[in-house]
BAFI-3210 file (N, C-alpha, C; in Angstrom, 3 decimals, decimal comma, padded with zeros to 6 digits):
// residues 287
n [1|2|3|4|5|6|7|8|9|10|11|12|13|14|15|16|17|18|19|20|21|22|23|24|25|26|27|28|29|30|31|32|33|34|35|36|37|38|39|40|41|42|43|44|45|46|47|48|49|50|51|52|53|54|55|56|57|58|59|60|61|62|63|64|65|66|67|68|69|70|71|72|73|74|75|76|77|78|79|80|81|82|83|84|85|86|87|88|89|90|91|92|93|94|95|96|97|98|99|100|101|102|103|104|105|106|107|108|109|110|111|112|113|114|115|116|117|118|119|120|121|122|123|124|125|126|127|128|129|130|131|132|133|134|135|136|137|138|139|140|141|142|143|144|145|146|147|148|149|150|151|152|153|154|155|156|157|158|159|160|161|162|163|164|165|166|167|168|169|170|171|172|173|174|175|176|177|178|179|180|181|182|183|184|185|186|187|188|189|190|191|192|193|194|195|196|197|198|199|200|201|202|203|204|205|206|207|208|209|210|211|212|213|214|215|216|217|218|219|220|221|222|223|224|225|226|227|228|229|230|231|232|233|234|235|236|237|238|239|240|241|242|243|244|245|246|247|248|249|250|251|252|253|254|255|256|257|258|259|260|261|262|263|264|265|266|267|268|269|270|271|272|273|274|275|276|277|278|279|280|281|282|283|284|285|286|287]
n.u [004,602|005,885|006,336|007,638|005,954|007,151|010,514|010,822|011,453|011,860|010,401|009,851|006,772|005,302|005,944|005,366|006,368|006,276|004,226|002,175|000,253|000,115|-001,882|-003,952|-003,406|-005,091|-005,901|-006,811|-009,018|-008,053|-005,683|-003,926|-004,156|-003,701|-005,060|-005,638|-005,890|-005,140|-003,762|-003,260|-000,855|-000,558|-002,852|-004,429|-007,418|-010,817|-012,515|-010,906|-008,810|-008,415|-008,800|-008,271|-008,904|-006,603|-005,100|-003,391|-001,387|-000,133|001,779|003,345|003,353|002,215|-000,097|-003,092|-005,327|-008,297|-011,573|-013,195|-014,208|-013,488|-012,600|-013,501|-012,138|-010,856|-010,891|-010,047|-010,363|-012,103|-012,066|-015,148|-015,878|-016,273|-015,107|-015,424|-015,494|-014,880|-015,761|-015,524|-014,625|-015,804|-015,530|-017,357|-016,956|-018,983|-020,493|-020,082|-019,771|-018,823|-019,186|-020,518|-019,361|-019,265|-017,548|-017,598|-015,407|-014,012|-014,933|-015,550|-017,689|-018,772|-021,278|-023,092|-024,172|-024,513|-025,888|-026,559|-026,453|-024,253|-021,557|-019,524|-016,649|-014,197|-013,948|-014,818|-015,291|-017,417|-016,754|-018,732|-019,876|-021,708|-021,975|-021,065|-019,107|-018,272|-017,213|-019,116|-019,125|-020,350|-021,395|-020,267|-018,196|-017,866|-018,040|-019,730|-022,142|-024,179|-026,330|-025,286|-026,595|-029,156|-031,332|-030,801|-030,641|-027,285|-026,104|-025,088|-021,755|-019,340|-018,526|-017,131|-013,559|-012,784|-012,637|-011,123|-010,632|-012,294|-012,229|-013,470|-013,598|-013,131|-014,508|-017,211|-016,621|-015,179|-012,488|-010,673|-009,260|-008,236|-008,052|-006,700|-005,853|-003,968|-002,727|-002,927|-004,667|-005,339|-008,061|-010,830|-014,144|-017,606|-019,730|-022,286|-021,493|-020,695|-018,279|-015,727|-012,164|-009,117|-005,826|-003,560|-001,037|001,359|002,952|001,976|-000,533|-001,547|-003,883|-004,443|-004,323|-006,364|-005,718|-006,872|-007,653|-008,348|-006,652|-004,135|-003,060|-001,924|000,158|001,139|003,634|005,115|006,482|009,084|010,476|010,124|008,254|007,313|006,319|004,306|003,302|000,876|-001,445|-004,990|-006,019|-004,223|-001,938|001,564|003,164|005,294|007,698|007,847|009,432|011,146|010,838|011,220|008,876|006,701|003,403|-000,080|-000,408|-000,999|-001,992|-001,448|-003,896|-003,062|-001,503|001,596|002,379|003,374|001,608|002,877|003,220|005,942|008,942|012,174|013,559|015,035|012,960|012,091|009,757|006,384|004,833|006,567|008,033|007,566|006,035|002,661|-000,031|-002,339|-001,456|000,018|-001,819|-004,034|-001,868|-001,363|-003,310]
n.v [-001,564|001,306|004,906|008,006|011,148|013,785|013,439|010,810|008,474|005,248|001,860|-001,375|-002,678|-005,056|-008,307|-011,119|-014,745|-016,056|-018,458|-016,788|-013,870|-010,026|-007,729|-004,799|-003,287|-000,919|002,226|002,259|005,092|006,039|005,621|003,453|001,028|-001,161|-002,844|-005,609|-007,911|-011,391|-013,816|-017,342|-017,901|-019,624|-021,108|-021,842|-021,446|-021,640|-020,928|-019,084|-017,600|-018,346|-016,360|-013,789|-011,637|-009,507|-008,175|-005,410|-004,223|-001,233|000,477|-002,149|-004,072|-006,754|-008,628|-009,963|-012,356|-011,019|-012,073|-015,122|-015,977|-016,484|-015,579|-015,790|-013,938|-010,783|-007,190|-003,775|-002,419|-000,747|002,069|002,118|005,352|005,971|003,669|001,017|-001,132|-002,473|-001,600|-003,852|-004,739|-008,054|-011,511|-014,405|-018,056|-019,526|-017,797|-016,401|-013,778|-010,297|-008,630|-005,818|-005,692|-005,987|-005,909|-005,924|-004,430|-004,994|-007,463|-009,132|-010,216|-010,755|-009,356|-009,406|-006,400|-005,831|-007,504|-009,665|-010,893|-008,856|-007,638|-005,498|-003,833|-002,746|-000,668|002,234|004,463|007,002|010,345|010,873|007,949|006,952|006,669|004,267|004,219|002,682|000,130|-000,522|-003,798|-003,908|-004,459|-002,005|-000,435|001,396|004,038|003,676|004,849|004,042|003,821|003,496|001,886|001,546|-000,651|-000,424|000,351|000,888|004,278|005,911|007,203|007,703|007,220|005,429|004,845|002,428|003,186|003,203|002,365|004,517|006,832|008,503|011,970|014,316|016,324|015,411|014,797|012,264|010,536|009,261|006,783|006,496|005,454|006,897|007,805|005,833|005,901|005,585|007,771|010,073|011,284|013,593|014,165|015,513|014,188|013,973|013,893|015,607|018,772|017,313|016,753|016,154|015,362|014,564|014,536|013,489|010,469|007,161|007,606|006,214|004,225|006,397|007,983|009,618|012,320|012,929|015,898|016,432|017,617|016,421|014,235|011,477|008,637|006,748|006,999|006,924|008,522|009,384|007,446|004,894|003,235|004,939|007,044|009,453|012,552|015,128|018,162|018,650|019,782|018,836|020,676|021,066|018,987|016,093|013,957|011,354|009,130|006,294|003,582|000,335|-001,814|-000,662|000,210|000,338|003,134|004,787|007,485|008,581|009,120|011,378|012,155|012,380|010,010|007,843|004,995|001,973|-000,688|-002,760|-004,537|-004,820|-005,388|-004,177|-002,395|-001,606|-000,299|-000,035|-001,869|-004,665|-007,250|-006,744|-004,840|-004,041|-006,342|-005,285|-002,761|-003,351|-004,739|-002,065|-000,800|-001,934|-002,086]
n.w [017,136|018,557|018,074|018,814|018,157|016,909|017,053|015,804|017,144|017,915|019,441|020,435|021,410|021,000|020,071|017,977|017,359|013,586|012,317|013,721|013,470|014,258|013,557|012,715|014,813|017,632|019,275|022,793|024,307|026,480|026,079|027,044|026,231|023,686|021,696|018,749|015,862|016,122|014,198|012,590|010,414|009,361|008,620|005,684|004,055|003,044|005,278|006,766|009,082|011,714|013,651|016,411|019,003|020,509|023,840|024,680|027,189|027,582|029,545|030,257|028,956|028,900|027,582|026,282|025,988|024,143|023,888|023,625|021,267|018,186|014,571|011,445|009,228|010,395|010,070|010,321|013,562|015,769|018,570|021,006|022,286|025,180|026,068|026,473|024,620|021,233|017,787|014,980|011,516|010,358|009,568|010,180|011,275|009,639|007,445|004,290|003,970|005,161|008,038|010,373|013,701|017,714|020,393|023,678|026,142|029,521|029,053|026,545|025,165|022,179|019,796|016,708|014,651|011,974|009,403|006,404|003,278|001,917|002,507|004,704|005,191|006,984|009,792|011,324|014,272|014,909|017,233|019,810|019,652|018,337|015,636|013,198|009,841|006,832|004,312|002,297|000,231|-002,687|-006,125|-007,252|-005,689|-002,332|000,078|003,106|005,425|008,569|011,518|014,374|016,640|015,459|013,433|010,340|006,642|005,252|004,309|001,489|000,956|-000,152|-003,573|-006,131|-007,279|-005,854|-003,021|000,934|003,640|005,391|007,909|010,748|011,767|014,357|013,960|012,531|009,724|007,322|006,674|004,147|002,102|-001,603|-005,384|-007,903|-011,205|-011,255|-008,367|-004,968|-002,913|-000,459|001,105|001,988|003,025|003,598|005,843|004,613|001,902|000,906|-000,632|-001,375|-000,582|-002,128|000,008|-000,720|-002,465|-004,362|-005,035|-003,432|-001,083|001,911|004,144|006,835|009,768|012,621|014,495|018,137|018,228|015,789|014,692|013,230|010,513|010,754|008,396|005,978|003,401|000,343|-001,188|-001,166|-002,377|-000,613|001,514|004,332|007,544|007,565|008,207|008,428|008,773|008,983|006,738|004,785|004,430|005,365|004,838|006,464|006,805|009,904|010,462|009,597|008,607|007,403|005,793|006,741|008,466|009,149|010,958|013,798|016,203|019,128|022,315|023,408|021,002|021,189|020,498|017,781|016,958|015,108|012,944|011,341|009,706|009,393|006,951|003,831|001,606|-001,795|-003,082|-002,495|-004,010|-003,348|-001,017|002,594|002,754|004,187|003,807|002,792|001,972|000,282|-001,884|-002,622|-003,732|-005,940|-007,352]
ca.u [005,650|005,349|007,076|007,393|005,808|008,594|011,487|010,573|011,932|010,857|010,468|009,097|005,917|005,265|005,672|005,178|006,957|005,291|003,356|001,403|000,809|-000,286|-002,629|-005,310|-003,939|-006,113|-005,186|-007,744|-009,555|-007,332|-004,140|-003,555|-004,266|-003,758|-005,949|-005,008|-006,125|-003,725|-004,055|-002,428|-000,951|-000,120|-003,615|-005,350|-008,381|-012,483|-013,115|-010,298|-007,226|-008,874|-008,519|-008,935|-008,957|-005,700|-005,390|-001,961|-001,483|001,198|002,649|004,032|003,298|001,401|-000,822|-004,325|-007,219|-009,944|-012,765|-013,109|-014,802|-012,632|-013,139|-012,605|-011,379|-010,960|-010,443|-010,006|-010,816|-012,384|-012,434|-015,995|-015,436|-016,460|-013,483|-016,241|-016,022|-014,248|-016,751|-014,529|-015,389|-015,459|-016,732|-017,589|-016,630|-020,211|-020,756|-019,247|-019,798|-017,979|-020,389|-020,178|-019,428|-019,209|-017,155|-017,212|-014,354|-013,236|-015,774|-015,175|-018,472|-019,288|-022,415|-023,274|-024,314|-024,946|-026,343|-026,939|-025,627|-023,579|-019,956|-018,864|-015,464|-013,615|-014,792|-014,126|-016,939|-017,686|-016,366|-019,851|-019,961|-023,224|-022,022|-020,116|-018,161|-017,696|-017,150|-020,298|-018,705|-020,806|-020,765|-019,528|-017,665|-017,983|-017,785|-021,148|-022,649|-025,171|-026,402|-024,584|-027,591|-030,391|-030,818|-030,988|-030,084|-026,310|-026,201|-023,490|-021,269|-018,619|-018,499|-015,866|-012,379|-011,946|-012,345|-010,871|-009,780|-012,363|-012,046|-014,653|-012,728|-013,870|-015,872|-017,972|-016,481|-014,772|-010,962|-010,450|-008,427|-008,938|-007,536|-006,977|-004,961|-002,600|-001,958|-003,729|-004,197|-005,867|-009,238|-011,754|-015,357|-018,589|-020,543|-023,396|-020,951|-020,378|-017,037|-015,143|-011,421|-007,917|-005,195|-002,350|-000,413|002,365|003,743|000,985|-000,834|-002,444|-003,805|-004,416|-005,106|-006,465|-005,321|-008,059|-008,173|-008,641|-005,848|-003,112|-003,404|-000,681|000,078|001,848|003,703|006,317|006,989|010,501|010,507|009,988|006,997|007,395|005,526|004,327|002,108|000,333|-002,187|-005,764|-006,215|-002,832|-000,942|002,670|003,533|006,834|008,061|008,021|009,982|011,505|011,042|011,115|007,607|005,949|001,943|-001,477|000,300|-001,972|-001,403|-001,921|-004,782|-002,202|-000,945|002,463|003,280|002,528|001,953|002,710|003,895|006,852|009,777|013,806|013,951|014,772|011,893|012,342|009,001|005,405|004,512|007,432|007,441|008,224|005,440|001,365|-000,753|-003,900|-000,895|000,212|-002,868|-003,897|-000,852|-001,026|-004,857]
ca.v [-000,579|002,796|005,962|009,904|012,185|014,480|012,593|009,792|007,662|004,175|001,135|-002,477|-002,715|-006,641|-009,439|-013,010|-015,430|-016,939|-018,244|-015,729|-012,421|-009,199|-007,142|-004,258|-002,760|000,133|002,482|002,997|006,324|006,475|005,316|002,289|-000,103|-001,139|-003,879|-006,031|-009,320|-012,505|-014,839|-017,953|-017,382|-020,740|-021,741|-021,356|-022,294|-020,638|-020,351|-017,849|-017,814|-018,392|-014,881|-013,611|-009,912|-009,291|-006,251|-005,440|-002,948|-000,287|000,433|-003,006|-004,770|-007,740|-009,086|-011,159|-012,225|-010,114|-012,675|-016,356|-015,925|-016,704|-015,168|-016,299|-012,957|-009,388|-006,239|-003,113|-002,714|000,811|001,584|002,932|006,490|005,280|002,171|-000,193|-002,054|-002,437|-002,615|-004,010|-005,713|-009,706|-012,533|-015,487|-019,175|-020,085|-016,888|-015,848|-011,784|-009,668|-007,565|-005,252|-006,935|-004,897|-006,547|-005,614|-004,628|-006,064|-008,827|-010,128|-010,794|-010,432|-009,783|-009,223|-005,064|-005,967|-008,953|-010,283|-011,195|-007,930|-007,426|-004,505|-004,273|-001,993|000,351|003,518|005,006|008,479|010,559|010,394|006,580|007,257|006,293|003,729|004,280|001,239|000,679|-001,729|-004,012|-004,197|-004,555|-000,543|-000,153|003,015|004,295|004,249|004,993|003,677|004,462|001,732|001,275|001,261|-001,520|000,757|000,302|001,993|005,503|005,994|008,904|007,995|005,593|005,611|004,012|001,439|003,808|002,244|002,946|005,576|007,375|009,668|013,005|014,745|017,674|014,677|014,289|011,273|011,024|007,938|006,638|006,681|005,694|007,771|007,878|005,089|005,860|005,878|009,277|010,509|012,360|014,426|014,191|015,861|012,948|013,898|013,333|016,952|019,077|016,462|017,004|015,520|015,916|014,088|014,320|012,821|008,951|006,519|007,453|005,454|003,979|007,347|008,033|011,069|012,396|013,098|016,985|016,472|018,633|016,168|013,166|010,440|007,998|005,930|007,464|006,329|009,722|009,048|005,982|003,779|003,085|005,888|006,869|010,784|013,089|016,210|018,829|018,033|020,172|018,536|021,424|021,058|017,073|015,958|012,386|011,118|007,662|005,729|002,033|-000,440|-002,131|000,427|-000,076|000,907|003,941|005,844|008,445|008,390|010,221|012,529|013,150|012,224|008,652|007,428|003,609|001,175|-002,311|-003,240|-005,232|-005,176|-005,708|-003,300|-002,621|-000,243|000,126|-000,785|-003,151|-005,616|-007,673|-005,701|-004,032|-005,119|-006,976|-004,270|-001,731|-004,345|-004,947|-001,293|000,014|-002,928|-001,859]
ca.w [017,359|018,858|017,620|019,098|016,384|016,759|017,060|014,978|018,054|018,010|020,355|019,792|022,504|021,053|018,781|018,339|015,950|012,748|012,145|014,462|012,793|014,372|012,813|012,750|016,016|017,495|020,576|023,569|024,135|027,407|025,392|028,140|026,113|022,288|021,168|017,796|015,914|016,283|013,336|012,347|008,893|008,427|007,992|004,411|004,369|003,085|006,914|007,295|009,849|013,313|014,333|017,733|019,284|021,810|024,279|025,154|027,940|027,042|030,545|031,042|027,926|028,991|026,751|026,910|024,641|025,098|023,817|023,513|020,223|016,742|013,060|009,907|009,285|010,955|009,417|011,235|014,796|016,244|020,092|021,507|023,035|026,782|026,387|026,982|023,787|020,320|017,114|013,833|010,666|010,407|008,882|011,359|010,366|008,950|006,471|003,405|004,282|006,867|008,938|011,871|014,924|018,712|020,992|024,742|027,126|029,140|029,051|025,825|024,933|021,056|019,199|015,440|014,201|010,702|008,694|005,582|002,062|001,154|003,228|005,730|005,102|007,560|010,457|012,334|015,498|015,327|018,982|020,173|019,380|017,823|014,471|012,061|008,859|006,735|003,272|001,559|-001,077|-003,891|-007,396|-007,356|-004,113|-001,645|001,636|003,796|007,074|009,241|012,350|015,250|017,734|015,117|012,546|008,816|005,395|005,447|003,596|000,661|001,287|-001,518|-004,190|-007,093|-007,791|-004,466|-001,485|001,777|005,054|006,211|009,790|011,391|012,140|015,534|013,705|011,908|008,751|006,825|005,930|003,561|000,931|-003,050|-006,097|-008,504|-011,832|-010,446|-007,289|-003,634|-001,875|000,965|000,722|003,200|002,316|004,656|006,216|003,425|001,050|000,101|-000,229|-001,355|-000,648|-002,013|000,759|-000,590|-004,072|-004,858|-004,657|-003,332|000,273|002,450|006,492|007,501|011,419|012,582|016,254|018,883|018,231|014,612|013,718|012,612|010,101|010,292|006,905|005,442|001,975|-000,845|-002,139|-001,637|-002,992|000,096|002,450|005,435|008,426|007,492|009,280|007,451|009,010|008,799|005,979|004,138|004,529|005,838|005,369|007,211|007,526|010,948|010,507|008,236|009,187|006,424|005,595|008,216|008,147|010,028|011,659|014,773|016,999|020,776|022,454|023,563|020,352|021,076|020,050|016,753|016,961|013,956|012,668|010,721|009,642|009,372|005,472|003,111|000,217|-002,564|-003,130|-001,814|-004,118|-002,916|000,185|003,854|003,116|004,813|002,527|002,587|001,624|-001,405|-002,814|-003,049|-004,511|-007,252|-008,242]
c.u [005,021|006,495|006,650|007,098|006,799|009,486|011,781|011,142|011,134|011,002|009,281|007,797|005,508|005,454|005,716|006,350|005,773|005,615|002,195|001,763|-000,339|-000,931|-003,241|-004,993|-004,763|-005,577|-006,994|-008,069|-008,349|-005,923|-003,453|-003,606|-004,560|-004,183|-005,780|-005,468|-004,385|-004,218|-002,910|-001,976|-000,607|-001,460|-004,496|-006,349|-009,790|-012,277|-012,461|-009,063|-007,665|-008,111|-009,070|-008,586|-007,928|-006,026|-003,991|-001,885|-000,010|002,213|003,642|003,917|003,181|000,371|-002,434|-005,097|-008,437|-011,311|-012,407|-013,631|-013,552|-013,654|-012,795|-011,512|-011,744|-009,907|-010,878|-010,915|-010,777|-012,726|-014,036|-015,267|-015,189|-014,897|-014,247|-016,138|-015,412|-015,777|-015,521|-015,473|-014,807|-016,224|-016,184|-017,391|-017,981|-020,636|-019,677|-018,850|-018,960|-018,826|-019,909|-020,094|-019,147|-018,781|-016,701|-016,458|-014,582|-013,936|-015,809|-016,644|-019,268|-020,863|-022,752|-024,600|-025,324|-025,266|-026,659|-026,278|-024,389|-022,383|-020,034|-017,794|-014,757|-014,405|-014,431|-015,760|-016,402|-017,531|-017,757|-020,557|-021,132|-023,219|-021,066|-019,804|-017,773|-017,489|-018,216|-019,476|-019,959|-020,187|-019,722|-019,153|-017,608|-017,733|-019,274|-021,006|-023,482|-024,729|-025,891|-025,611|-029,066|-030,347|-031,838|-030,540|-029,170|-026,798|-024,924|-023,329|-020,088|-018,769|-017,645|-014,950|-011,947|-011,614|-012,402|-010,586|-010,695|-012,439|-013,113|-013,527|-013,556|-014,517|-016,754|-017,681|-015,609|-013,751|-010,900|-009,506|-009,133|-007,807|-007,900|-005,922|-003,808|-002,794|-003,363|-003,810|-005,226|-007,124|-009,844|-012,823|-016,540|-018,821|-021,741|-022,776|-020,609|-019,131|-015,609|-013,363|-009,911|-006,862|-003,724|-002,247|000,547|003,142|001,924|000,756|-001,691|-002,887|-003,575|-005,573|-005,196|-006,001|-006,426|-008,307|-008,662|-007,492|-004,559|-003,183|-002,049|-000,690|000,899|002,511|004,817|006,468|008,348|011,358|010,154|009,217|007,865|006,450|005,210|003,334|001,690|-001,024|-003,791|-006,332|-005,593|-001,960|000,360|002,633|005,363|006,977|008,811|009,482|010,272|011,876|010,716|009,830|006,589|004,343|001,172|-000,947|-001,129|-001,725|-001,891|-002,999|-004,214|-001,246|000,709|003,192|002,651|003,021|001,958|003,522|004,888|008,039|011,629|014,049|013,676|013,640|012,220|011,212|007,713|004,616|005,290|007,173|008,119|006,668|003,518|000,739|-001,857|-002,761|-000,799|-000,607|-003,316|-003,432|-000,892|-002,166|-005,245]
c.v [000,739|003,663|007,420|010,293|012,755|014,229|011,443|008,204|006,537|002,966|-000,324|-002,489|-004,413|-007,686|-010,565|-013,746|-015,697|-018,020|-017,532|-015,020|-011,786|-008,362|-006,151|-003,502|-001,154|000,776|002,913|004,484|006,924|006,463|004,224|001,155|-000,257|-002,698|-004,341|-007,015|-009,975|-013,640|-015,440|-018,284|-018,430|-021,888|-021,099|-021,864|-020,983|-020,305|-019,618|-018,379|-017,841|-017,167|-014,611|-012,145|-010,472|-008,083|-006,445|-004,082|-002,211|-000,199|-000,689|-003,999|-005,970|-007,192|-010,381|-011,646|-011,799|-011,255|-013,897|-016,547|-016,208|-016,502|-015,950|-015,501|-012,030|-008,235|-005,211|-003,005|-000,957|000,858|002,803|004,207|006,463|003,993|001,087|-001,266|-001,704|-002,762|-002,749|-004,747|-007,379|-010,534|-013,890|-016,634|-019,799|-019,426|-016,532|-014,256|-011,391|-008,498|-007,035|-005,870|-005,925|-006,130|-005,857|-005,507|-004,399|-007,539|-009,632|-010,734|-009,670|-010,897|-008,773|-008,169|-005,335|-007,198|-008,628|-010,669|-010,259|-007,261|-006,206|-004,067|-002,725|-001,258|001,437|004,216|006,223|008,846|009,908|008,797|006,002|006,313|005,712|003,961|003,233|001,419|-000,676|-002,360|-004,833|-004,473|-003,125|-000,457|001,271|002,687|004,443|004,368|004,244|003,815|003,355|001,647|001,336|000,283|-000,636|-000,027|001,386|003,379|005,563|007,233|009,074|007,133|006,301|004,811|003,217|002,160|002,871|003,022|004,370|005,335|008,591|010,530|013,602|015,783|016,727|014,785|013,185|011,289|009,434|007,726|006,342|006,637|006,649|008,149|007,299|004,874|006,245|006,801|009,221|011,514|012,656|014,685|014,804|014,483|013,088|013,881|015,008|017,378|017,975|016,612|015,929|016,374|015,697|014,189|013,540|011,540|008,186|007,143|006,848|005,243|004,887|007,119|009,589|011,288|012,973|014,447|017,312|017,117|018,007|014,506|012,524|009,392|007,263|006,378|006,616|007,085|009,924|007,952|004,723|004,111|003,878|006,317|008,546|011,440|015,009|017,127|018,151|018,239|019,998|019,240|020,955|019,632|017,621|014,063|011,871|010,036|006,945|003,784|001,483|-001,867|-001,897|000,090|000,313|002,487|004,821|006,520|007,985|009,310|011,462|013,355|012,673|011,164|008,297|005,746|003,197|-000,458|-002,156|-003,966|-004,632|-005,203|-004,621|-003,604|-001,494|000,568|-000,476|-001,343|-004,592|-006,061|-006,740|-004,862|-004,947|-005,551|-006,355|-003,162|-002,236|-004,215|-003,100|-000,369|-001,307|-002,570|-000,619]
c.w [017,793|018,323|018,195|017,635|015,983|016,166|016,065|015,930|018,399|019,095|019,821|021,375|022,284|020,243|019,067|016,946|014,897|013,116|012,380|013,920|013,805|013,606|013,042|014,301|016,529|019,117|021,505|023,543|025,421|026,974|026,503|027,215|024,000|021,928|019,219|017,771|016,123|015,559|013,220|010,741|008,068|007,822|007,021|004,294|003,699|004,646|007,496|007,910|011,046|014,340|015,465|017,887|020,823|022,720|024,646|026,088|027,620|028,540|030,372|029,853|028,048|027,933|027,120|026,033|025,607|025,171|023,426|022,536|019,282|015,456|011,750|009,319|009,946|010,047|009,791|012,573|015,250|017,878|020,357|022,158|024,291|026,927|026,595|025,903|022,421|018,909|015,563|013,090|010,579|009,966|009,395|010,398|009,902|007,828|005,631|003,035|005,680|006,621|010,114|012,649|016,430|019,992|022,590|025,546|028,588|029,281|028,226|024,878|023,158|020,428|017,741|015,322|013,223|010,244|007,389|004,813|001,247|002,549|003,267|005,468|005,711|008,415|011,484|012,877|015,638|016,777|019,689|020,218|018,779|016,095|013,922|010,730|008,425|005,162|002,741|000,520|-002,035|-005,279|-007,824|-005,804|-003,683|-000,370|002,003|004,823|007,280|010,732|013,406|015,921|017,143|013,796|011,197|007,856|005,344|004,339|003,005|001,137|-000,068|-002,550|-005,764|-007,304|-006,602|-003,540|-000,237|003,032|005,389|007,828|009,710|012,085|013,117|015,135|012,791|010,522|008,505|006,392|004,845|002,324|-000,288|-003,550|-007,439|-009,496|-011,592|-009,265|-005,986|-003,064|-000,877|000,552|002,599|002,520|003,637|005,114|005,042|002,544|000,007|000,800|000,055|-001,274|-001,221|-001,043|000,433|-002,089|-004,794|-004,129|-003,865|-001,406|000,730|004,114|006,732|008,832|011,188|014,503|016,731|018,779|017,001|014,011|012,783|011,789|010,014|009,046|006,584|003,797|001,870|-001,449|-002,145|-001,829|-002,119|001,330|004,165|006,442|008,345|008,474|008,544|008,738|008,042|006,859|004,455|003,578|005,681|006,277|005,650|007,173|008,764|011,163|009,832|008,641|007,629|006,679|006,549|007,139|009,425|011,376|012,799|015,538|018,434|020,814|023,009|022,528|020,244|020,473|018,731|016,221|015,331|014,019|012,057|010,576|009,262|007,753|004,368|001,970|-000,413|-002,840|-002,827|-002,688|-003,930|-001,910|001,406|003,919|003,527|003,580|002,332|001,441|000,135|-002,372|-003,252|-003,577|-006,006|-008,237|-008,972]
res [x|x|x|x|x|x|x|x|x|x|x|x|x|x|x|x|x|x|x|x|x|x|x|x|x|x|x|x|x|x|x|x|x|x|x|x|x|x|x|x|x|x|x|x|x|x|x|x|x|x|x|x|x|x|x|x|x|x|x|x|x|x|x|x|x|x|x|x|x|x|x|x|x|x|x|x|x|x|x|x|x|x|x|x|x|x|x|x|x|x|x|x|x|x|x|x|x|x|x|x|x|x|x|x|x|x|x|x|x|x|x|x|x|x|x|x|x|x|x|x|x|x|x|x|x|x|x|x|x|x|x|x|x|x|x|x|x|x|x|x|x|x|x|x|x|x|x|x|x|x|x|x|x|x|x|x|x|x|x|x|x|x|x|x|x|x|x|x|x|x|x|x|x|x|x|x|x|x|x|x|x|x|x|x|x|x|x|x|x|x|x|x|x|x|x|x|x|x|x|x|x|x|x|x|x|x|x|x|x|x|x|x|x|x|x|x|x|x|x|x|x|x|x|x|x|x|x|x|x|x|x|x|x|x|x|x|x|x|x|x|x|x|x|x|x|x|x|x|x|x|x|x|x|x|x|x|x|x|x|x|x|x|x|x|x|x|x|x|x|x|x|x|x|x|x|x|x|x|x|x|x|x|x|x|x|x|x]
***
């Protein structure tokens, strides 16, 4: 789905039936083109849901698969700065970890960042494309870095109560989510892990985008009881709610700022641990 910030004016850009689910979509640097997995949800299985990476062009809303490759799973998808190439986290049908992965446009041709025994899980590329944002799952879970074109041991930047969903903000710091006394909010941390900020207070927040000037963060809240599409200053002064779609999820802005893409469904929910709402959103409002 796409939506005006403003306005809150929405429009469907694609869907499939189920068993096909949409997922994880991500907008180009040019805003032409919004790229998304396509899993089949009817298969359960260790080896995942035979996930693939789409591109969907916005003008005209054709659709394609970008790569002839399949995952076990995928979990978020980040676009290089140049447009040349998507890197997301995934874990291939032979391994039990999900690792960086950098998938080329429009060629399609994937090849594996990270390795070994200890899972990636999520990823967002610094403007400069210089750098990834992931979160390590260990025995204590955090947010790290590492550098994308040199092979390192990542660097913690947070670690605490199940931080998720960071984004690299265009002055090089980290926006991510955290629980905290219940509920999910929104934080702002340096890249060295100093000046740690809460942005959000009240009702559960979550899937925050940031827009290309840095100045405006879009979200996902339940501060008035039911999963909404908000949008706050970088600093999380002056929230507003954009949209009020029922089981609204992964919300992003355009590179212009104006549209703020997302997913959702037709069925009322009262609140976001019920169904309507995504299953990343579920689980971290239940924990």
């Amino acid at each position: 789905m796409v939506a005006d910030v403003g306005s809150g004016g929405e429009q469907r850009l694609v869907s499939h039936k189920l068993p096909e689910v949409l997922d994880y979509p991500a907008w180009s640097s040019d805003g032409r083109i919004i790229a998304c997995t396509l899993v089949d949800s009817s298969i359960a299985s260790p080896k995942g849901s035979n996930a693939r990476i789409i591109a969907v062009r916005v003008r005209d809303r054709t659709e394609k698969v970008l790569s002839g490759l399949t995952w076990a799973f995928v979990k978020q998808l980040a676009w290089l700065g140049d447009g040349r190439g998507l890197v997301m986290s995934a874990r291939d049908q032979d391994t039990g970890a999900s690792h960086i992965w950098q998938v080329s446009y429009p060629q399609g041709v994937g090849r594996k960042v990270t390795d070994g025994l200890i899972s990636e899980v999520g990823a967002s590329v610094s403007r400069d494309s210089r750098q990834i944002v992931t979160v390590e799952e260990r025995t204590f879970s955090g947010v790290w870095r590492l550098r994308s074109r040199e092979a390192q041991d990542p660097e913690p930047v947070v670690s605490g109560s199940e931080p998720a969903a960071p984004m690299w903000t265009p002055d090089g710091r980290i926006v991510f989510e955290q629980q905290l006394n219940g509920y999910r909010n929104i934080w702002m941390i340096d890249a060295n892990g100093s000046n740690q900020k809460q942005l959000t207070l009240a009702g559960n927040n979550y899937e925050p985008s940031i827009s290309r000037d840095g100045r405006t963060v879009v979200y996902v809240s339940d501060r008035n009881g039911r999963p909404a599409i908000w949008r706050m200053n970088s600093d999380g002064g002056h929230p507003a709610m954009v949209v009020q779609a029922d089981g609204t999820a992964d919300p992003e802005i355009s590179p212009d700022g104006k549209l703020d893409r997302f997913h959702g469904n037709r069925r009322a929910v009262a609140n976001p641990a019920e169904s309507g709402v995504s299953r990343r959103a579920r689980d971290r409002v239940k924990r």
